[in-house]
KOLTI-186614 format. One record per residue (C-alpha): y, x, z; residue in one letter; chain. Coordinates in steps of 0.5 Angstrom, whole numbers, plus 2048, in hexadecimal, padded with zeros to 3 digits. Example, Ala and Ser with C-alpha at 12.3 -4.5 7.8 and 13.67 -1.06 7.14 Angstrom:
2
+-----+-----+-----+----+----+
:  py :  px :  pz : aa : ch :
+-----+-----+-----+----+----+
: 7F7 : 819 : 810 :  A :  A :
: 7FE : 81B : 80E :  S :  A :
+-----+-----+-----+----+----+
REM end
This chain:
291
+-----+-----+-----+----+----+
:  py :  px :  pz : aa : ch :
+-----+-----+-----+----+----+
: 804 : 836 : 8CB :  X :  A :
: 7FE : 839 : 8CE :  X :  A :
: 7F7 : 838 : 8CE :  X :  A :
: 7F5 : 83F : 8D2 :  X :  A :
: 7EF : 842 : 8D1 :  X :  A :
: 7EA : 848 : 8D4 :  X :  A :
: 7EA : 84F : 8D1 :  X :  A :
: 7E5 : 853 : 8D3 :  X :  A :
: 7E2 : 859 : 8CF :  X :  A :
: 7DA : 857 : 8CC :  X :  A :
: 7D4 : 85C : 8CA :  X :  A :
: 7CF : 861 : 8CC :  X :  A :
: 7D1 : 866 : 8C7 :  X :  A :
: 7D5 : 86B : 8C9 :  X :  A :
: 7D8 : 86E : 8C3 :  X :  A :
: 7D8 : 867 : 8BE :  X :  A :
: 7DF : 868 : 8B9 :  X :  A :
: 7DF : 860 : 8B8 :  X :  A :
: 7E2 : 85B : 8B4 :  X :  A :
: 7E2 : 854 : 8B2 :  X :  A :
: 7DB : 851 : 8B4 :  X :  A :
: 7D7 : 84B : 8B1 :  X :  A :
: 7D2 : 847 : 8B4 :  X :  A :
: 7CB : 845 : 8B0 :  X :  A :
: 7C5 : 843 : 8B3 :  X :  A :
: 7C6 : 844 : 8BA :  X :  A :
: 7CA : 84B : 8BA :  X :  A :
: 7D0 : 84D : 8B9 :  X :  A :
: 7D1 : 854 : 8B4 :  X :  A :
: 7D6 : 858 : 8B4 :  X :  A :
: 7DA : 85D : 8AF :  X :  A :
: 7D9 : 864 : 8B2 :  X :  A :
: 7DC : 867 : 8AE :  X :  A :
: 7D7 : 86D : 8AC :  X :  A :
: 7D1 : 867 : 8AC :  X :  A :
: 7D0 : 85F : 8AE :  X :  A :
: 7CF : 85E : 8B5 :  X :  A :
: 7CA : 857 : 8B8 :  X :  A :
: 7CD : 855 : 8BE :  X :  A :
: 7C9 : 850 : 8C3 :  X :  A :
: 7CF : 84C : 8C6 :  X :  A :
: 7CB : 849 : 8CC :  X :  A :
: 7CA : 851 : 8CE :  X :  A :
: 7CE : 856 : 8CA :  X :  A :
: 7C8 : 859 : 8C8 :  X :  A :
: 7CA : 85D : 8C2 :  X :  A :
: 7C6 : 860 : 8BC :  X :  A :
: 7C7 : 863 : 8B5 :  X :  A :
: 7C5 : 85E : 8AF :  X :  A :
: 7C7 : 864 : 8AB :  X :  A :
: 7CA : 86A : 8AB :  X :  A :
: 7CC : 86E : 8B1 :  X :  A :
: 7D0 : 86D : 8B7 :  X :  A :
: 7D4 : 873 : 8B6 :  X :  A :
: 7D7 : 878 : 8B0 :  X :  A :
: 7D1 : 87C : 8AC :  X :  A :
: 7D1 : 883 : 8AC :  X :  A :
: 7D6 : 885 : 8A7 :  X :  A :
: 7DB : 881 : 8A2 :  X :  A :
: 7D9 : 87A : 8A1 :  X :  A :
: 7D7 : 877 : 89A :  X :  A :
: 7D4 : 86F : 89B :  X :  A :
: 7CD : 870 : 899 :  X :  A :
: 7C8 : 86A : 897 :  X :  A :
: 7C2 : 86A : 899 :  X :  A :
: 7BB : 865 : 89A :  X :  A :
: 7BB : 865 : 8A1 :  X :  A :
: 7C1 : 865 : 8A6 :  X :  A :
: 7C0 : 86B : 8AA :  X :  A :
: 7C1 : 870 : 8A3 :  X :  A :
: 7C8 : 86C : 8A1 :  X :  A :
: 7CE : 870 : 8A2 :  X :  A :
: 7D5 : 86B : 8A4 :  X :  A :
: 7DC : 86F : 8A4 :  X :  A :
: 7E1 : 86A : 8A6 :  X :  A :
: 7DE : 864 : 8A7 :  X :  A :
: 7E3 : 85F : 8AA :  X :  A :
: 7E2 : 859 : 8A8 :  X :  A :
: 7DC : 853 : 8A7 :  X :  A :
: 7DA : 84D : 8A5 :  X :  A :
: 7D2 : 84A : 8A4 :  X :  A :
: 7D0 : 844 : 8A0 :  X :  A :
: 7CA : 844 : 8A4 :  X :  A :
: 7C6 : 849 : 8A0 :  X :  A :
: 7C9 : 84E : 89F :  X :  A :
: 7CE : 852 : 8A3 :  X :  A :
: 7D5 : 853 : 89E :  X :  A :
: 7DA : 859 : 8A0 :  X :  A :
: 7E0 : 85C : 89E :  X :  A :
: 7E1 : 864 : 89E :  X :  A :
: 7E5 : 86A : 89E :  X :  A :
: 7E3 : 872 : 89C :  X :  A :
: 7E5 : 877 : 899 :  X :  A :
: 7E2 : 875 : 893 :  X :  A :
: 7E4 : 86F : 892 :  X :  A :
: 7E4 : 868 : 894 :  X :  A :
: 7DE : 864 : 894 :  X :  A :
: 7DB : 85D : 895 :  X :  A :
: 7D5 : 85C : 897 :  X :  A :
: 7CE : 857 : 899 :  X :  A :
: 7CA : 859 : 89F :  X :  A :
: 7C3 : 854 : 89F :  X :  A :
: 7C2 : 851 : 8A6 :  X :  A :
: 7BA : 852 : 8A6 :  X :  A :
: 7BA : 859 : 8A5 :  X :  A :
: 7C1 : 85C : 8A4 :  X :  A :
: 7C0 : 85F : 89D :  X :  A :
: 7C6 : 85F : 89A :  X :  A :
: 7CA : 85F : 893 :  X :  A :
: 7D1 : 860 : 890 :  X :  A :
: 7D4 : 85A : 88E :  X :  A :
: 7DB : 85D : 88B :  X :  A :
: 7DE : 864 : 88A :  X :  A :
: 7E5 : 862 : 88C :  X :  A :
: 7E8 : 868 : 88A :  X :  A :
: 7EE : 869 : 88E :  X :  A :
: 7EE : 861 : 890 :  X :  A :
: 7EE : 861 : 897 :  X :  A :
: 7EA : 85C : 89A :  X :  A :
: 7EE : 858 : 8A0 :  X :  A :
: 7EA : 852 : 8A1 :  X :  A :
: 7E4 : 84E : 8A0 :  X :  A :
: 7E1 : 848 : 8A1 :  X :  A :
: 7DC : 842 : 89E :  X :  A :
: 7DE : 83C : 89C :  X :  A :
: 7DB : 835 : 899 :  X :  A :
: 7D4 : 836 : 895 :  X :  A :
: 7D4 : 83E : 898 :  X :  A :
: 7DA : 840 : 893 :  X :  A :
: 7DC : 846 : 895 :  X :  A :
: 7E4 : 848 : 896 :  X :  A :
: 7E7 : 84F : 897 :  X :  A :
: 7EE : 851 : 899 :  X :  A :
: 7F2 : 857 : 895 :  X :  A :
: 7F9 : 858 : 896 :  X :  A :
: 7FD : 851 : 894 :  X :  A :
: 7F7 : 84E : 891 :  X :  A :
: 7F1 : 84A : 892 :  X :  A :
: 7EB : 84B : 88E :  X :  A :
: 7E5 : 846 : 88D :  X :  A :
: 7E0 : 84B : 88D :  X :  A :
: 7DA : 84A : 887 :  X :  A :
: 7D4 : 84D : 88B :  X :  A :
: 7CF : 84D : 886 :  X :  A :
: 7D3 : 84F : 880 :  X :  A :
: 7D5 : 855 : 885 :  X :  A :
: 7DD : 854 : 883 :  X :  A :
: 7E3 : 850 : 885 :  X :  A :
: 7E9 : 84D : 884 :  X :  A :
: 7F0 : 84A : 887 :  X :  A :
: 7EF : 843 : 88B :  X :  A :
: 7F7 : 843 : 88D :  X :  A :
: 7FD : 848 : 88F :  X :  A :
: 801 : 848 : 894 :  X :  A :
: 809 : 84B : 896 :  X :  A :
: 805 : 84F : 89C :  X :  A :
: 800 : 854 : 89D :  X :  A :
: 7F9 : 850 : 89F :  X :  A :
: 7F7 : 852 : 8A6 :  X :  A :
: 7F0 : 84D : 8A7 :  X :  A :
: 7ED : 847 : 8A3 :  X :  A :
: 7EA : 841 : 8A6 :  X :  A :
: 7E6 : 83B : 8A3 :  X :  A :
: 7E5 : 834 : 8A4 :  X :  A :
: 7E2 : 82F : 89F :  X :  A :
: 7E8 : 82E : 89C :  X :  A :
: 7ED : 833 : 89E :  X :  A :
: 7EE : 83A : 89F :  X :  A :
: 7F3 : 83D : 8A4 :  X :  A :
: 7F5 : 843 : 8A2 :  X :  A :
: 7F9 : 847 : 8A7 :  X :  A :
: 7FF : 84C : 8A5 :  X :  A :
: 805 : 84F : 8A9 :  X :  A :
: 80A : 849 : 8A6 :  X :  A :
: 805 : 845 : 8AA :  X :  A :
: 7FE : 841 : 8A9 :  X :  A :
: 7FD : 83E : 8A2 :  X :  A :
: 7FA : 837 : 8A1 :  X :  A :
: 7F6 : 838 : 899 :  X :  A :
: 7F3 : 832 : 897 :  X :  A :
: 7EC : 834 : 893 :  X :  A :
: 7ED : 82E : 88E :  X :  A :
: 7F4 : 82E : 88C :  X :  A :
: 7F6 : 834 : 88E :  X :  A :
: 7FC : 832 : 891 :  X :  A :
: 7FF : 836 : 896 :  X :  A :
: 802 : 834 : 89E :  X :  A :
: 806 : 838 : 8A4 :  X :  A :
: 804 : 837 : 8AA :  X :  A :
: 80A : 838 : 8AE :  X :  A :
: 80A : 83D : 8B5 :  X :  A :
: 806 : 841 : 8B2 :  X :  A :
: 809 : 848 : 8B0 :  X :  A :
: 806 : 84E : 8B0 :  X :  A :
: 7FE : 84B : 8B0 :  X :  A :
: 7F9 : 84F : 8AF :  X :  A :
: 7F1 : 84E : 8B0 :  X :  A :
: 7EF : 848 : 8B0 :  X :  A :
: 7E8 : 843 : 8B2 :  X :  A :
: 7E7 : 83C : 8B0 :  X :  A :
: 7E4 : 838 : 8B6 :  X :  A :
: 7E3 : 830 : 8B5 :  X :  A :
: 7EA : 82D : 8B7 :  X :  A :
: 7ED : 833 : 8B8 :  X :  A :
: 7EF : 839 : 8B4 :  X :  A :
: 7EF : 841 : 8B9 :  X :  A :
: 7F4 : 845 : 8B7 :  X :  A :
: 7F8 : 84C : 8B9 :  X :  A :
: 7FE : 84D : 8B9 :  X :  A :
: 803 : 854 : 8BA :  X :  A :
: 808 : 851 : 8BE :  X :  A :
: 80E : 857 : 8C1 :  X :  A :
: 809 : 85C : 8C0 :  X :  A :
: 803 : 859 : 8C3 :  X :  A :
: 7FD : 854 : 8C1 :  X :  A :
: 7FD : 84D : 8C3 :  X :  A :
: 7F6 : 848 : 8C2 :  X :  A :
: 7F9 : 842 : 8C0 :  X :  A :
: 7F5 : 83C : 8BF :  X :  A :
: 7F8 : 836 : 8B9 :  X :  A :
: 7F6 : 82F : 8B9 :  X :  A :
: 7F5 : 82E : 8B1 :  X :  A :
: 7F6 : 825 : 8B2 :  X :  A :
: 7FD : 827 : 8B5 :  X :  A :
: 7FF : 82E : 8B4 :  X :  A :
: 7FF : 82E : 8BB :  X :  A :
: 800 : 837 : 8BD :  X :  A :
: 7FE : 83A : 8C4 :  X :  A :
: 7FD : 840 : 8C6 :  X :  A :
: 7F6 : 841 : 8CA :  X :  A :
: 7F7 : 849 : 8CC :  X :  A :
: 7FA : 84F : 8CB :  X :  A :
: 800 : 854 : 8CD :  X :  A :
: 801 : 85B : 8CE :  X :  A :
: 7FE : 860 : 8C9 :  X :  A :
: 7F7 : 862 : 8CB :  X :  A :
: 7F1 : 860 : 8CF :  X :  A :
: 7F1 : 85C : 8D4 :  X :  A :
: 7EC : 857 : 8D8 :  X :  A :
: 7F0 : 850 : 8DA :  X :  A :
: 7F2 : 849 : 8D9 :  X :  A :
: 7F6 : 847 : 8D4 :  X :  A :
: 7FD : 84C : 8D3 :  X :  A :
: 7FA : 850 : 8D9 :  X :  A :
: 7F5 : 853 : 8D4 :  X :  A :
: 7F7 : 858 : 8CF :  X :  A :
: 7F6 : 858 : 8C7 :  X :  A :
: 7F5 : 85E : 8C3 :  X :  A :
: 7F6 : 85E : 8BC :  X :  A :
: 7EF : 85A : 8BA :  X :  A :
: 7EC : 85B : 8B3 :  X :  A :
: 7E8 : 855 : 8B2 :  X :  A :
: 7E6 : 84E : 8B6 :  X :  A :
: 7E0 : 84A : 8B7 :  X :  A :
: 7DE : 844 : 8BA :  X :  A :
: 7D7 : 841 : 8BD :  X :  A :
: 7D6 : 83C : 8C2 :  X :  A :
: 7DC : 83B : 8C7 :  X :  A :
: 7DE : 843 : 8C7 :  X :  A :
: 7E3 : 846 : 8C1 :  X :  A :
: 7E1 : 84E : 8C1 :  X :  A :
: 7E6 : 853 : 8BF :  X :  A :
: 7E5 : 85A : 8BC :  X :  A :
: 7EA : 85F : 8BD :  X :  A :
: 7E7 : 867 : 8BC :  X :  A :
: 7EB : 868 : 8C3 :  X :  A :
: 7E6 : 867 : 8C8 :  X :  A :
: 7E0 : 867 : 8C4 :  X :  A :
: 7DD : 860 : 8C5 :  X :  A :
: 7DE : 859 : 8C4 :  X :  A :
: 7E4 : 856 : 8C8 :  X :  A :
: 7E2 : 84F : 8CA :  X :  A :
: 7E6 : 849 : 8CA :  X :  A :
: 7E4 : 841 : 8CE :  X :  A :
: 7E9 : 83D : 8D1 :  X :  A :
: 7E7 : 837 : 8D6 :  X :  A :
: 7E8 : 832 : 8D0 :  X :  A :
: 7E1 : 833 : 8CD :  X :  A :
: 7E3 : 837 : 8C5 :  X :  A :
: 7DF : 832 : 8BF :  X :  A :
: 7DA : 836 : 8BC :  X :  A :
: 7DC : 838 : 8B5 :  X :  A :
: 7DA : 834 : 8B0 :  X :  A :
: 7D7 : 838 : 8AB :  X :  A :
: 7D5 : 841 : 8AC :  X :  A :
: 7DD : 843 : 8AC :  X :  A :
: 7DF : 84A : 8AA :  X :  A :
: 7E6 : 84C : 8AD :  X :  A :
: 7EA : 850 : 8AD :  X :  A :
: 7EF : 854 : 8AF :  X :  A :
: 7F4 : 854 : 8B4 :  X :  A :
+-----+-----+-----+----+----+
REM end
C-alpha cells in the first residue's frame, strides 16, 4: 500500500551536512555534523545555533565552550531536545561524547565521555528522561549525574529511537521494535525489516527502510500495525512524488507541522516530505534518527 508523498530538497545553506532534526519552539534544528544548525521551516532560512556549517581548520577535537559560535562539534549526527537544551551524540577522533547545548544561548557542556560507545540514536521521552542508542542497547541516560546505563538489550544493531508516553520504538535491521517503558516487555512489528531512522508523529511512527539497495519512507499506524510506503526509490537524490522520488542513505529525521525532513550529507540540505494527507504534528520534540 501506499500513501505518496512529495520530496523536494529543503534549505538555503549550500554546504549544511544534516542529520536528524527537532522542532522546539517554532524551528526546527538540525545536527550538522561540525555544529547545530536552526532552520525556519516556513522559509528554510538556516543559521548556526552553535558551531560551524563547515570543517574547522585542522583536526577536529569537540570543544565547550559559553557561546555557540566558539564550540567545536565533529561528527554530529544525531538530536534530541527536552525543550531547554539541545542533546547530541558525536563522533571524533578523540572520543565519543554526549553533549547538551542551551537553547538560549548556545552554550554547551559534556554530559557523557563515552569512550569508544557510539552513540547512534537519541530521543526525549516522558518527564524529559533522555534515552541513547549504543550498539544492541538502549540506555536511560542520568543527565544530572553525567552517567548511564542499559535500559534494554536487543538481537540487532540499534538504528533509531523514538518515544511515546508509554512506548519506545526502537528500529533495528531485524525490523522495528515496540519496548514498553513500564514493563519492558518487548514486541516485533511485522514487515519491517531493515529499519533504519525512525520519528514519532501522533498516530503514526515515520521510518526509513533500505529495501534492494534503495531507501524507502514508510509510514506505520500504531493502532493497527498498518505499513505504507510514503516515497523513495533508486539510490541518490531526486525530486518527486512518491516512488518517483529518490532517497539517499539519511541520517536522521525530524517532524514539524504537516512536513517529514530528511538529512542525508548528499545534497547538502533537508529533503522535505508532504503528502496530500496532512501528517499530524509530533506530539512532543522528537529526536530521530537515522536511516
Amino acid at each position: 500500500a501506499q500513501a505518496p508523498g512529495r520530496v523536494v530538497e529543503f534549505g538555503t545553506s549550500e554546504s549544511l551536512m544534516s542529520g536528524a532534526s527537532v522542532a522546539v519552539g517554532g524551528k526546527l534544528y538540525v545536527a550538522a555534523y561540525y555544529g547545530i544548525a536552526r532552520v525556519d521551516p516556513a522559509t528554510g532560512q538556516t543559521d548556526m545555533l552553535a558551531g560551524t556549517a563547515q570543517a574547522p581548520s585542522g583536526e577536529c577535537w569537540p570543544t565547550n565552550a559559553v557561546r555557540g559560535a566558539d564550540a567545536r562539534f565533529c561528527g554530529v549526527t544525531q538530536i534530541a531536545s527536552d525543550g531547554h537544551y539541545l542533546y547530541t551524540g558525536e563522533s571524533s577522533s578523540a572520543a565519543y561524547t554526549l553533549r547538551r547545548t542551551s537553547l538560549a544561548d548556545g552554550a554547551t557542556s559534556t554530559v557523557v565521555q563515552s569512550g569508544y560507545d557510539y552513540v547512534n540514536a537519541l530521543t526525549v521521552g516522558p518527564g524529559g528522561q533522555l534515552f541513547a542508542s549504543v550498539g544492541q542497547t538502549v540506555r536511560v541516560v542520568d543527565v544530572a549525574n553525567g552517567s548511564w546505563e542499559t535500559f534494554a538489550s536487543l538481537d540487532s544493531s540499534v538504528q533509531g529511537i523514538a518515544a511515546d508516553a508509554d512506548t519506545l520504538w526502537v528500529s533495528t535491521y531485524a525490523g522495528l521494535k515496540r519496548l514498553h517503558l513500564t514493563t519492558k516487555a518487548i514486541t516485533n512489528v511485522p514487515a519491517t525489516q531493515e529499519a533504519r531512522r525512525v520519528v514519532s508523529a501522533g498516530d503514526y511512527l515515520y521510518f526509513t527502510q533500505g529495501l534492494n539497495g534503495s531507501t524507502v519512507l514508510r509510514r506505520l499506524t500504531k493502532s493497527d500495525g498498518a505499513v505504507v510506503s510514503v516515497a523513495g526509490s533508486g539510490d541518490g537524490v531526486r525530486e518527486g512524488v512518491g516512488t518517483d522520488a529518490w532517497l539517499p542513505y539519511v541520517y536522521g529525521l525530524g517532524v514539524h507541522g504537516q512536513a517529514v525532513f530528511l538529512g542525508t550529507s548528499w545534497t547538502r540540505k533537508l529533503l522535505k516530505v508532504t503528502s496530500a494527507d496532512p501528517l499530524p504534528a509530533a506530539q512532543q520534540p522528537e529526536a530521530t534518527t537515522t536511516l
